[in-house]
C-alpha positions in Angstrom: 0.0 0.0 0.0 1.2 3.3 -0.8 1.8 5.5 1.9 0.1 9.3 1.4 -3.3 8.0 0.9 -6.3 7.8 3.5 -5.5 4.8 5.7 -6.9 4.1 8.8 -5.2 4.1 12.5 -5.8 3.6 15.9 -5.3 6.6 18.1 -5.1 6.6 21.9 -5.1 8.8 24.4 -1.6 8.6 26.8 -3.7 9.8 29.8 -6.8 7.9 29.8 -5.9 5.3 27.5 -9.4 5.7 25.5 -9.0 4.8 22.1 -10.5 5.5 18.4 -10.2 4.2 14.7 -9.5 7.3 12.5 -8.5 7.5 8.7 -5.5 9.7 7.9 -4.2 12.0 6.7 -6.1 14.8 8.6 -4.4 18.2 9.6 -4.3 16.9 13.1 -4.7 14.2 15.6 -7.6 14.5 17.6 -8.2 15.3 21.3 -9.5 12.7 23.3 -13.3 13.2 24.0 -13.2 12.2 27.1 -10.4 14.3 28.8 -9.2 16.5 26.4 -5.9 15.5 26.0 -4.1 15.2 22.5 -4.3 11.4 21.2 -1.4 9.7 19.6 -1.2 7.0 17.2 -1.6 3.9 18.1 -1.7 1.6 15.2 -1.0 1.5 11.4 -4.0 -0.9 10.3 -3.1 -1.0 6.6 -1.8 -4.5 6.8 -3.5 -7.6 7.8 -3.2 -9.4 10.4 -2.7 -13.7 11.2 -3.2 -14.6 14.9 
C-alpha cells in the first residue's frame, strides 16, 4: 500500500488510555473526548493481520 493515501489508524489517548479508529491524513490528531488531552497513534492498520 502506498503510503500518502487515506489509511486508517488507531489513536489513543496517553492519559486515559481511551482509544479510536481514524482514517488519515487529517491536519491533526484529535483530542481525546473524554479528557481533552491530544491522542497519539496507536496503530497503522493497513496490513492484515494472522493470529
Amino acid at each position: 500500500m502506498e503510503r500518502g493515501k487515506k489509511e486508517p489508524v488507531e489513536v489513543v489517548c496517553p492519559k486515559c488510555r481511551y482509544t479510536q479508529i481514524i482514517t488519515l491524513p487529517i491536519e491533526d490528531l484529535p483530542t481525546c473526548p473524554e479528557c481533552g488531552t491530544s491522542m497519539l497513534i496507536s496503530e497503522l492498520l493497513d496490513e492484515g493481520k494472522s493470529y
